[in-house]
C-alpha positions as CSV (number, residue, x, y, z in Angstrom):
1,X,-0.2,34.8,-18.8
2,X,-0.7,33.7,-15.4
3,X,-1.1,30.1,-16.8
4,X,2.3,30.3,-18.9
5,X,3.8,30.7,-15.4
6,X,2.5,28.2,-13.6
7,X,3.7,25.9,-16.7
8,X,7.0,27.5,-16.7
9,X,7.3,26.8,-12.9
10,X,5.6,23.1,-12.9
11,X,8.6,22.8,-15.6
12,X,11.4,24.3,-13.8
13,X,10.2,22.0,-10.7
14,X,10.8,18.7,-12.6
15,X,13.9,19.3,-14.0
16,X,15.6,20.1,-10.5
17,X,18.0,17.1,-9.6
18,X,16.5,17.3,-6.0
19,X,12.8,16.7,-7.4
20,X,14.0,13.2,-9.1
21,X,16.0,12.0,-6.0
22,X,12.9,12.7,-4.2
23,X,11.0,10.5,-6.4
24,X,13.6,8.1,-6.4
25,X,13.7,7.8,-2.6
26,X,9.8,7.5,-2.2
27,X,9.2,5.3,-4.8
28,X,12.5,2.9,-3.3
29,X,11.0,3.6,0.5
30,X,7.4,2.0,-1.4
31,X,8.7,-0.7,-2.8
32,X,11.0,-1.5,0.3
33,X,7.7,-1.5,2.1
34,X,6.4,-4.8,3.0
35,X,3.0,-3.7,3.2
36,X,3.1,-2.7,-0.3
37,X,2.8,-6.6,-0.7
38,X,-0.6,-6.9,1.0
39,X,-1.8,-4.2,-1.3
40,X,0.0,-5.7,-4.8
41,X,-1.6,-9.3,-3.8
42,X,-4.9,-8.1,-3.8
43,X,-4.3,-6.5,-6.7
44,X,-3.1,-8.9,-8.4
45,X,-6.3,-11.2,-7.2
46,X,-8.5,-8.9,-8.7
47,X,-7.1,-8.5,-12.0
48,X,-6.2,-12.6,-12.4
49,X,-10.2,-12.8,-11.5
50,X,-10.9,-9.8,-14.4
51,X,-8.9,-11.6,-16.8
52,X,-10.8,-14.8,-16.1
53,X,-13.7,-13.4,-16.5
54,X,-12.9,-11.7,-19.8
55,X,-11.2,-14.5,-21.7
56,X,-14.5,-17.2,-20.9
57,X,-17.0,-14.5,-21.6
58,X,-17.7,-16.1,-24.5
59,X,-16.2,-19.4,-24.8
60,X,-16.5,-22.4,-22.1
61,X,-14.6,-22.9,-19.5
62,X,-14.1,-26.5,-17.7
63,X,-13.4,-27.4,-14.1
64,X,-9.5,-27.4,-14.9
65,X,-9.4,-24.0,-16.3
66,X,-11.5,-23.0,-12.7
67,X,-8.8,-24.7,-10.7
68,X,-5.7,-22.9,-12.6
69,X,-7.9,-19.4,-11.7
70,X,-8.2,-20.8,-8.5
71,X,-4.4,-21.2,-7.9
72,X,-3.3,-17.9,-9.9
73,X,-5.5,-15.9,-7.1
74,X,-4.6,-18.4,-4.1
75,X,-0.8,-17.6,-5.3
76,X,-1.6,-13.7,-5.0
77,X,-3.2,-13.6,-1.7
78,X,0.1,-15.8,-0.4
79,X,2.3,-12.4,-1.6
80,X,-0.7,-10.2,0.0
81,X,0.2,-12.3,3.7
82,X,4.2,-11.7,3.2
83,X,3.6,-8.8,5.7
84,X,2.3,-11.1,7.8
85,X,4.0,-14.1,7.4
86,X,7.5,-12.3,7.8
87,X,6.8,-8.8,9.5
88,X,11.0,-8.4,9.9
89,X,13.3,-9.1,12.7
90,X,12.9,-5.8,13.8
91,X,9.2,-5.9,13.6
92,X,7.4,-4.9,17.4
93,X,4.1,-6.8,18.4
94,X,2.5,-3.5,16.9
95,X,3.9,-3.9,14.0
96,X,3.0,-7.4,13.4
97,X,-1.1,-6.1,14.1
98,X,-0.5,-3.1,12.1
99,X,0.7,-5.5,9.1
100,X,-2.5,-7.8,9.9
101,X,-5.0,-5.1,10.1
102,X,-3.8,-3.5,6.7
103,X,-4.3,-6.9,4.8
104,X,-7.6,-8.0,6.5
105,X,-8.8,-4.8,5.1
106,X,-7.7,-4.8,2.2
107,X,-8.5,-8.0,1.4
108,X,-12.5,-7.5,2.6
109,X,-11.9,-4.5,0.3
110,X,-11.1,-6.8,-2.7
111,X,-13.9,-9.5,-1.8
112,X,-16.9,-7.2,-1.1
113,X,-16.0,-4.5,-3.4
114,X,-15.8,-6.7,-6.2
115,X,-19.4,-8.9,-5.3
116,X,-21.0,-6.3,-4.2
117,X,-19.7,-3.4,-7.4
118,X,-19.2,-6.2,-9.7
119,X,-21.0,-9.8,-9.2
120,X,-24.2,-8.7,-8.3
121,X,-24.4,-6.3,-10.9
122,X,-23.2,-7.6,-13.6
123,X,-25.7,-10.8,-12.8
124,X,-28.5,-8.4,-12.8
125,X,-27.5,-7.5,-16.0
126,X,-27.7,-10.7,-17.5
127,X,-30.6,-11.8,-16.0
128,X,-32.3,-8.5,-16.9
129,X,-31.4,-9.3,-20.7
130,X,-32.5,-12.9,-21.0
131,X,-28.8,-14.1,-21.4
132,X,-29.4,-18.0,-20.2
133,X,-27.9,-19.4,-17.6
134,X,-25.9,-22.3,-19.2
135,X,-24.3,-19.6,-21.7
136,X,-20.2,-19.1,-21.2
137,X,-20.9,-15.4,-19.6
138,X,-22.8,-16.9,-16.6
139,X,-19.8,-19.5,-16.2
140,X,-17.1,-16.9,-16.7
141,X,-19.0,-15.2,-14.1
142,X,-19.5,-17.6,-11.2
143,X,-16.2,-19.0,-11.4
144,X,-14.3,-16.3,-11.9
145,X,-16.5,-14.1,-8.8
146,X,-15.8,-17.6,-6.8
147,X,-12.6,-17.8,-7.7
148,X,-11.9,-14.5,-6.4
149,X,-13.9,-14.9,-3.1
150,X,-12.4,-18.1,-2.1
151,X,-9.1,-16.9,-2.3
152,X,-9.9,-13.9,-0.3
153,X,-11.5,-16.1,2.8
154,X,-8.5,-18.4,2.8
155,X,-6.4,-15.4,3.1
156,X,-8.0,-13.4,5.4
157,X,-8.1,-17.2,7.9
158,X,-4.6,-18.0,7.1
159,X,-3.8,-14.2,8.3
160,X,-6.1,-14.2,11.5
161,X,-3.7,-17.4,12.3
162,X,-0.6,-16.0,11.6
163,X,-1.5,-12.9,13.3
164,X,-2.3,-14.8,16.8
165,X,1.7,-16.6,15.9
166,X,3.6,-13.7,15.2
167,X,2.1,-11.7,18.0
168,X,2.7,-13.9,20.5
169,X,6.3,-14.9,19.6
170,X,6.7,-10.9,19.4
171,X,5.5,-10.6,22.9
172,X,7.3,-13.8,24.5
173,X,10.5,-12.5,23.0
174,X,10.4,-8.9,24.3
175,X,9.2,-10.3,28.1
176,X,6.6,-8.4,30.0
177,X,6.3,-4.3,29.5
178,X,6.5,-4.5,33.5
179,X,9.5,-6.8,33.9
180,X,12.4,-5.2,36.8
181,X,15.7,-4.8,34.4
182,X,17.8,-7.7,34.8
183,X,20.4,-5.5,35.1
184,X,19.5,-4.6,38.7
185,X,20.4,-7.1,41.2
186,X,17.0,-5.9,43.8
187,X,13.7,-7.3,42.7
188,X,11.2,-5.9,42.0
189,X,9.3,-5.0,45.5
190,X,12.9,-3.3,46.4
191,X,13.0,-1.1,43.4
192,X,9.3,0.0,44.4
193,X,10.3,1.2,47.5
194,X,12.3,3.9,46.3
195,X,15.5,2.8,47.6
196,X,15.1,-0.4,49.7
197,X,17.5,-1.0,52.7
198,X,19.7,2.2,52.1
199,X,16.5,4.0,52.8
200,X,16.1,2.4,56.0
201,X,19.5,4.0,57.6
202,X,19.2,7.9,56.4
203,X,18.5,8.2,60.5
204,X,22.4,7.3,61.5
């Protein structure tokens, strides 16, 4: 009985106008995101590396087929560093880390998870069953954990770079945090002294 309720309520939930334009809002605020890029670029390395690794599993792959893999996952890690590359006119020097630290990690994500949970393993594996080394499944293997891994590191440099760019064009154009507002015509030693030369004749 108690379950039939829950049901009924779960039911009544969705069905409420307000419950879509919550979903509608989130899922627009997601995609609006530009870090949802760094996250959909990795993403999309690891399944263009998958799919490589799948479709030679068991026929032969040549040096051209590695270097369209190679370009499929080096285009994907370019739409992972959009964050980076363009963090917004708005964006603070924060920001611009923020967007840097959230692709560096989940790029190392990406690279590591997939050698160390994937490569490795699934070498083991062959080697364990006597599969022989010039066989398509070692090939599809190599190139396509290479593939994958090559893409990552020149991602992960090409954001350390832009990083250093962004963040310093960030900071030029906002000034120094302890700059006197130009607005005030004393410098900066005057506005220190709590009142400069108007202090100096409170005695008349």
């Amino acid at each position: 009985m108690f379950g039939g309720t829950g049901i009924s309520r779960r039911l009544a939930k969705v069905t409420e106008s307000w419950f879509w334009d919550d979903l509608r809002e989130a899922v627009s605020g997601l995609v609006r995101s530009r870090s949802v890029w760094a996250v959909a670029g990795n993403a999309g390395v690891f399944f263009s590396a998958l799919a490589s690794l799948l479709h030679y599993w068991s026929r032969p792959i040549s040096f051209g087929d590695y270097a369209v893999v190679q370009l499929v996952c080096l285009a994907w890690q370019v739409i992972a560093l959009i964050p980076v590359a363009w963090p917004g006119r708005s964006a603070t020097a924060r920001d611009v880390e923020d967007a840097s630290g959230l692709h560096e990690g989940m790029t190392l994500t990406t690279v590591c998870g997939t050698w160390i949970f994937g490569v490795f393993p699934a070498a083991g594996l062959l080697v364990l069953f006597g599969v022989d080394v010039d066989s398509p499944p070692w090939a599809a293997l190599l190139f396509s954990g290479t593939a994958l891994m090559l893409a990552c590191v020149a991602g992960l440099m090409t954001g350390t770079a832009l990083s250093g760019m962004e963040g310093r064009q960030h900071r030029e154009a906002g000034g120094p945090p302890d700059a006197p507002d130009p607005g005030d015509g004393r410098s900066g030693a005057e506005a220190d002294s709590g009142g400069g030369f108007d202090g100096g004749f409170d005695g008349d």
